[in-house]
N, C-alpha and C positions, 0 to 999 in steps of 0.2 A: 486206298480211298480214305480210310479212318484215319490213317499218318496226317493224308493234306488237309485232312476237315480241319482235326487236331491243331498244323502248322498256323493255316489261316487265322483260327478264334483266338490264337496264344498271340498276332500279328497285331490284330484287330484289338484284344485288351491293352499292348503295349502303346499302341495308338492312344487312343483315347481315355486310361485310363492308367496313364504312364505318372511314375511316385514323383515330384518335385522336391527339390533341395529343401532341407531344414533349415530352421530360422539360426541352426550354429553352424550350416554348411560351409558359411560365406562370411567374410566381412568387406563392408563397404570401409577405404580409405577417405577419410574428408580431408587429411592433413599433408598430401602430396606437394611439397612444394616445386622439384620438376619432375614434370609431366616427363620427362625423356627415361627416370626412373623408378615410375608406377610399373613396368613389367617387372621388375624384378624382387618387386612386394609381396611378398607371399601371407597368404591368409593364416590366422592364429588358428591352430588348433580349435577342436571344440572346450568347453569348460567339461572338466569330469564331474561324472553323476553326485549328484549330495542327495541329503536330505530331503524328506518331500517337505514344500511350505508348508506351514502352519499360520493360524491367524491367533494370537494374541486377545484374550478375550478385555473389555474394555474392561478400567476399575472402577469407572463412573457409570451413575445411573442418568439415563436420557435425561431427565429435570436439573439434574447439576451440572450437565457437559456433554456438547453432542457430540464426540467418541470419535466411532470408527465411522468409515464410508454410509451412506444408508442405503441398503439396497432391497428393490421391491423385485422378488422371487418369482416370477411366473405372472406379471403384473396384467397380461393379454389374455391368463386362464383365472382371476380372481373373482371371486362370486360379488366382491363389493370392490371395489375405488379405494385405496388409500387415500385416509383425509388430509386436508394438508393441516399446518400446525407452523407458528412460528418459533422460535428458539431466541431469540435476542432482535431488537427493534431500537432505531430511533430514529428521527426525522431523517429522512432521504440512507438510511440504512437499515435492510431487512434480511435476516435470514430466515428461509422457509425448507421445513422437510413436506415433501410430495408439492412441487409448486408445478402446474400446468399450463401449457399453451394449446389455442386452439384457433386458428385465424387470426391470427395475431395480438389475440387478447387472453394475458395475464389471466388463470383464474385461480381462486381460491375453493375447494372443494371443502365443505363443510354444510354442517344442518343452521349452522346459523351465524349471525354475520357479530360473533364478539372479537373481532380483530380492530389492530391500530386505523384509525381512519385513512382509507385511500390516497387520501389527496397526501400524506405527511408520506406514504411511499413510494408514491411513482407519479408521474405525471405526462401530458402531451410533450413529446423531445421536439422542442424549435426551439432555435435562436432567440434568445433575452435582450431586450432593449430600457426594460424598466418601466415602461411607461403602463399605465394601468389598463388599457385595452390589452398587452402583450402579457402581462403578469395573468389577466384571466381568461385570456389564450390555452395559458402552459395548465390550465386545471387539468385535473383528469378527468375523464367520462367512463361510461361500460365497455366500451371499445377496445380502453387500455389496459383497466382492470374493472375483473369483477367478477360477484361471488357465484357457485354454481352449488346448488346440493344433490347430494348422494341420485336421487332420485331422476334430477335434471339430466346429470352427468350420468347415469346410465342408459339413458334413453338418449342419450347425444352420440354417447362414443361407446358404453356396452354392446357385448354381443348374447348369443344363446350359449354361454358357455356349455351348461349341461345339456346341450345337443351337437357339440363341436363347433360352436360359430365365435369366436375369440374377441375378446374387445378389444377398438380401433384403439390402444393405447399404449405408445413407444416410450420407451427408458432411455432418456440420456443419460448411462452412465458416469457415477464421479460426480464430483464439486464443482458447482459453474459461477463465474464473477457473470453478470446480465449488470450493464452497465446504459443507460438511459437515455445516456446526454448525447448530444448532436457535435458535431466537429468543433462546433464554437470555440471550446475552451481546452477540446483534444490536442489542438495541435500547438498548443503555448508547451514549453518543457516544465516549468514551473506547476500550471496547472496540472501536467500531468499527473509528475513526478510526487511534487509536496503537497498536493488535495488531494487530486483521484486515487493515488495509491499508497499514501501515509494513512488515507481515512480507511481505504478496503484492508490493509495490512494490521493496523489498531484493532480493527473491530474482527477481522477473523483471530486471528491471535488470540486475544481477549477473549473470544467465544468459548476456544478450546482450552481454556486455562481456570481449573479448579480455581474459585474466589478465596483470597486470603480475607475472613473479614476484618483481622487488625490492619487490615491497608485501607479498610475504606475511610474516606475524610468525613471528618464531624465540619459539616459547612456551617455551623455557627461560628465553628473557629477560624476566619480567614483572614489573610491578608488583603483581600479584595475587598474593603470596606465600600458598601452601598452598590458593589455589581457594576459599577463604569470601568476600569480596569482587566479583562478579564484574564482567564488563564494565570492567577494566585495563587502559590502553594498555600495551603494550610500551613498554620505554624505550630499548631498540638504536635505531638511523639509519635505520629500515625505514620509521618513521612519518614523518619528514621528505621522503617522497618527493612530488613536486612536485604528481602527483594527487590525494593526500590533502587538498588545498587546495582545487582547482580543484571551481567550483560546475556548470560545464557541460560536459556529456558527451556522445555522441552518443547520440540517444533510441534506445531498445530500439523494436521492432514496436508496433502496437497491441494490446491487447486488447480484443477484439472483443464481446464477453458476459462478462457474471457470471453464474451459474445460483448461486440460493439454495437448493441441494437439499430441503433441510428448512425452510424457513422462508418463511412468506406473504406476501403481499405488503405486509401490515401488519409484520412480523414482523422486517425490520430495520429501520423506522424508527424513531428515537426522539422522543418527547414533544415535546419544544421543535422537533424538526423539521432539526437540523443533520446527520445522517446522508444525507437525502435531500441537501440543498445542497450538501453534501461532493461526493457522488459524481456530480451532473451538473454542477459545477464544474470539477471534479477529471477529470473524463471522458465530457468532453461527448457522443461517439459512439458512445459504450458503452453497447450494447443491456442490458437487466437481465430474468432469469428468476426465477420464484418454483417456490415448490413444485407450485402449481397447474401449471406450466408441465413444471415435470419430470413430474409425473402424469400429464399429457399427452403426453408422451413415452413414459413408460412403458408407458401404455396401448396406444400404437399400435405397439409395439414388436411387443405378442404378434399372436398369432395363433388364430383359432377351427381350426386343422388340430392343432393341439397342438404340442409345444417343437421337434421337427423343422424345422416351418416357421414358426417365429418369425424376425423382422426384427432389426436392429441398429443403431445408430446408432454411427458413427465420428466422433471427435474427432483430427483430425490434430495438433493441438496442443493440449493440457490443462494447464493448474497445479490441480492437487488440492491443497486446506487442508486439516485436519482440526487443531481445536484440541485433543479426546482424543488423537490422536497427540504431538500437542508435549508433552505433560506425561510420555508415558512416559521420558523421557530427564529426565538430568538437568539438562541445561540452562536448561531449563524446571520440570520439576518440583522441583529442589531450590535452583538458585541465582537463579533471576530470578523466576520466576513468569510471565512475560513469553513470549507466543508470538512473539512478534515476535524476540524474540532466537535462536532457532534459523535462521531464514533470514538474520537481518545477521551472526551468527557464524560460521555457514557460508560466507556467500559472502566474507567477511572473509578467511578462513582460506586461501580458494584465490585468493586476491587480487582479485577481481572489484568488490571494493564500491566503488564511487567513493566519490569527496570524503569521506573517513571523516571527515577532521574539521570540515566542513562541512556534510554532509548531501549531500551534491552526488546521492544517488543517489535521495532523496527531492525534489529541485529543482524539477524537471517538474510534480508536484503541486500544490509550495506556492507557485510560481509562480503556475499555474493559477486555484490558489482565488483567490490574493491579485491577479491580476488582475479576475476575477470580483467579489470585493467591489470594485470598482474603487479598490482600493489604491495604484496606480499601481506606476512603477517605481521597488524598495524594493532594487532589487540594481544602483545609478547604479557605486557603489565599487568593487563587487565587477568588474563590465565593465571599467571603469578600469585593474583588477591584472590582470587577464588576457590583457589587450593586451600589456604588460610581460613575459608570462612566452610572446608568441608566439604567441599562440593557446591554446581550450580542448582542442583533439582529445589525445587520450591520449598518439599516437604524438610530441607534442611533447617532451610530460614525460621522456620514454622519453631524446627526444634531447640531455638535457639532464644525464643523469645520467651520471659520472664510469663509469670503468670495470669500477669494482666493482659497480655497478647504485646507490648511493649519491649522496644530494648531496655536491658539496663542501664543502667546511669555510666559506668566503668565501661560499655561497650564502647569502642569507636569505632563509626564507620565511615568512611570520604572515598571522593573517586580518588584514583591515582593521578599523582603527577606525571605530566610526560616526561621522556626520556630527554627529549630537547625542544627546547619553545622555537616554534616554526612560527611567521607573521607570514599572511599574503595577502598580500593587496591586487583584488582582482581589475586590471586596468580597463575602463571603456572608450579610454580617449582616441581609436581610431572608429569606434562608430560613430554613428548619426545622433543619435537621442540621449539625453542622461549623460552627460562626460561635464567634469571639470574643466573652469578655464582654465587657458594653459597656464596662466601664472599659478590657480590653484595645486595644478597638479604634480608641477614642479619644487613648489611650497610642503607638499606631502610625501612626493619621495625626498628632496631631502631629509625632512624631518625625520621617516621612519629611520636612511639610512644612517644619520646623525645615532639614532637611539641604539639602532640594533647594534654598531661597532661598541658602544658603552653600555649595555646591556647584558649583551652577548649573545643574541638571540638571530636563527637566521632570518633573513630577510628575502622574499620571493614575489616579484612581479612581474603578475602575469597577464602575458595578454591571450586569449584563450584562443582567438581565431588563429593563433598563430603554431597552436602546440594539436597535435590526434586529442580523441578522447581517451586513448588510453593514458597520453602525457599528462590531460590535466588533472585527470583522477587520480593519478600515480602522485602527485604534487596534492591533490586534496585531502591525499593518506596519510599526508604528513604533517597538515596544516594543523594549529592551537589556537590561532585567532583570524579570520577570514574578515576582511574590508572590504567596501567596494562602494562605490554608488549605487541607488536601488536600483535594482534589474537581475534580466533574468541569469546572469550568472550568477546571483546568489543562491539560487539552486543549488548549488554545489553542498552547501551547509551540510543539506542532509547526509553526505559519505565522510563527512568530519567524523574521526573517532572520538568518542567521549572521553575528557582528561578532567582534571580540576580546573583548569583555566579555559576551558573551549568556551568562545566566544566571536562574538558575530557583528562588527561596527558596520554599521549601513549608513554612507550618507544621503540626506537629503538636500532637497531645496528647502530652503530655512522658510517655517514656517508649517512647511509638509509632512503627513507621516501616512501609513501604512500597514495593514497587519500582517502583510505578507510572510516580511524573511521572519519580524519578528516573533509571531505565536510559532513559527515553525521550531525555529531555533530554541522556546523556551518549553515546548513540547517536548523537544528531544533532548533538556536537560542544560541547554546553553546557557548564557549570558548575552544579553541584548543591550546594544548602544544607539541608540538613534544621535545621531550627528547633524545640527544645525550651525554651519561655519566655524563659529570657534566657541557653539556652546554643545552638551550634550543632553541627554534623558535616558534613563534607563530606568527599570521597575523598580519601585511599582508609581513612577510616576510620567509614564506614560501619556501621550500628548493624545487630543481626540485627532481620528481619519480627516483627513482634510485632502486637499489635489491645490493649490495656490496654482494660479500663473508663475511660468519657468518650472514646475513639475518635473515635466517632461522634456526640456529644452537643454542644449549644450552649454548651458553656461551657467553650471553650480559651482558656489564658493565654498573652499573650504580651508579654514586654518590648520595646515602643516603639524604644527606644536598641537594644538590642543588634542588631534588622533594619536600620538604617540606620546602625551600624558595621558593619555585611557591606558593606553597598551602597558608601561610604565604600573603606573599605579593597578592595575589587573594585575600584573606579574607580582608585584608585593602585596599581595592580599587586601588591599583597598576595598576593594569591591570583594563580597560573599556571590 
């Protein structure tokens, strides 16, 4: 009788309380390419035992550099609310340690309200039309944000911890992008790509990057006489500092999620489909939420006891966008247009931005992608200089500069020259909008191929609907001077590697200009041409934003010769 008791309860634990496979049991195949020889794939071994982790303790103090991960310990058993606290702020870009949600409204947990003013962080996410009923529409109210103190929030979401009753308040572990905007501008590739995530990329970056202060610029000394021109380097000895060069830096944290507050899951991708590619290229472990996902937040945030016993959700680490924020300043609203220019000017300003005239701080990206298209390795030169200058770590550059915090006179420092000078001319003459007439167009590949056989440079046109995105990126790895009409194939710029001659000819309808490809291009260290038929402009004389009639229309002119005397005199040092 003991035997079958025995047999039975050994039955019954095997049932239901039976061990499942470890997470090294198994490996999933994602790279099968026929299905008819997946059985005969056999799973990898496990990895042998190591080491236990360790965590690396930071070498910065929280006021100089927010570090490692933040993590709030037992945040359900705390006798008080971690306060929230900003790290780095500028119009329409926030970062926040302990930032909360609770029925859909953004709160700030603090005893008093000395933060940046609301409206400059976040805003009502609808669609823009300009017109001053819609502009104060998009204000913010309490709904979207606002502040809550210690006292509020413990009688909102506390519990009786010292009786066992835990506060109603969830840790969204890890770094989250919380992004504002509504689909409007989600699903342009441009907008994505060169605002939304050149500005979140700048400004995270720049966060975790000890301030060199021999890099910050003296703005009395600038190129940008009177502020109509913007995006001016400095011309004092500040930009010659040895980081402004270097393309590798150490990487910031991960971030761990994007939440698209407003926008679905259709709702940033765009049409041709490069927004999606971008970002699991660009960020391969980075989980993505949509609005669906926030609603589901939302929801389960409240509660049927009523707002007393509502729940909350904590963000230990946040970067809040808001592109309605970026325009209320004028950085954005009056001289660039450009949201991305508030977070590369900002962290510019307090010296954080690596490789300014490089890109160095966007590198990790465009590395990424152009891995990803299997571009190979387009930065052979750049490793080459870097060796020479001792290593990429910051602290090198540091020790390298005279005593004034300046190079010396005898230093030289320049980008590299490329290996070979590549020209592409991005074609749009089989679309609708923005294309040359055909005499133009004709008039312009002749000329380049005229130049490049007596030059000796290759020559590459492309027409993009016609090649993968792995093809054209594989082509944009190579590229030293990119052309095109304005549009959104000038996107492309951004995966250009940085050389001494990298440069960016856009043409326009004469008359017309743009801060589009331009401030992008000169952010990340290019050279900029704006093309009116057969005259040019480049900085720092730069035309004001205009849209003329034929903007947008198929029938822009443009002189042949006068693009391929730009490229010409670029390649002979004409142009700095």
């Amino acid at each position: 009788m003991l035997l079958l008791l025995g047999a039975t309860l050994m039955h019954l634990v095997t049932v239901f309380y039976s061990i499942g496979p470890t997470e090294t049991s198994f490996i999933i195949n994602t790279h099968v390419h026929d299905i008819s020889q997946a059985e005969f794939i056999k799973p990898l071994p496990p990895p042998p035992p190591g080491p236990p982790a360790t965590i690396a303790p930071s070498t910065h103090s929280d006021s100089e550099y927010l570090g490692e991960v933040h993590r709030i310990a037992g945040v359900h058993l705390a006798s008080e609310l971690p306060m929230t606290s900003i790290t780095h702020h500028a119009p329409g870009y926030t970062i926040f340690r302990n930032l909360y949600m609770s029925n859909g409204t953004l709160f700030i947990l603090s005893p008093n309200n000395s933060f940046p003013e609301i409206r400059m962080m976040t805003s009502v996410s609808m669609f823009a039309d300009g017109s001053p009923e819609n502009i104060a529409a998009r204000e913010p109210n309490s709904d979207i944000m606002d502040f809550i103190t210690p006292e509020a929030a413990k009688k909102r979401w506390g519990g009786d911890v010292q009786n066992g009753v835990r506060n109603r308040v969830f840790t969204v572990e890890g770094n989250t992008a919380l992004f504002n905007d509504p689909s409007q501008f989600l699903r342009h590739y441009y907008h994505f790509v060169a605002e939304l995530w050149i500005g979140a990329q700048a400004f995270w970056h720049g966060a975790f990057s000890p301030p060199i202060e021999s890099t910050i610029p003296d703005l009395k000394k600038s190129s940008n006489v009177g502020g109509e021109n913007w995006n001016a380097y400095p011309i004092d000895t500040q930009t010659q500092h040895e980081s402004a060069y270097q393309l590798h830096h150490p990487a910031p944290p991960p971030i761990h999620r994007s939440i698209f507050m407003h926008a679905t899951a259709d709702g940033w991708r765009d049409d041709p489909g490069f927004n999606s590619y971008f970002l699991r290229a660009a960020y391969p472990s980075m989980s993505v939420e949509h609005q669906e996902d926030w609603d589901d937040r939302v929801a389960a945030s409240r509660s049927n006891s009523g707002q007393d016993q509502d729940r909350a959700w904590l963000f230990p680490t946040a970067m809040l966008i808001d592109r309605s924020a970026t325009f209320r300043d004028d950085m954005t609203g009056s001289h660039t247009q450009r949201t991305a220019a508030q977070a590369w000017e900002y962290m510019r300003n307090i010296g954080r931005l690596r490789g300014e005239r490089v890109g160095g701080w966007w590198e990790p990206v465009r590395d990424a992608v152009l891995r990803f298209a299997g571009a190979g390795d387009v930065q052979e030169e750049y490793r080459e200089r870097e060796l020479l200058l001792d290593g990429t770590e910051d602290r090198r550059a540091e020790n390298k500069m005279g005593e004034d915090g300046h190079v010396g006179v005898t230093k030289q420092i320049d980008i590299p020259m490329p290996h070979k000078v590549v020209v592409t001319y991005i074609s749009r003459q089989s679309g609708v909008r923005r294309k040359l007439t055909p005499a133009s167009h004709e008039s312009l590949v002749s000329a380049l191929r005229e130049s490049a056989e007596r030059k000796g440079y290759d020559l590459i046109i492309m027409e993009a609907e016609k090649l993968t995105k792995d093809e054209q990126l594989q082509v944009i790895g190579r590229t030293t001077i990119l052309l095109g009409v304005h549009g959104n194939g000038l996107t492309h710029l951004v995966f250009m590697p940085p050389t001494r001659l990298s440069s960016v000819i856009e043409i326009f309808y004469p008359g017309g200009f743009a801060h589009d490809y331009h401030w992008t291009a000169r952010a990340l260290g290019m050279k900029h041409f704006a093309v009116w038929n057969d005259t040019f402009l480049t900085h720092p004389d730069e035309p004001s934003v205009v849209y003329p009639e034929g903007f947008q229309d198929d029938y822009i002119p443009v002189h042949g010769p006068t693009v391929a005397k730009i490229i010409e005199d670029r390649l002979d040092g004409k142009f700095s």
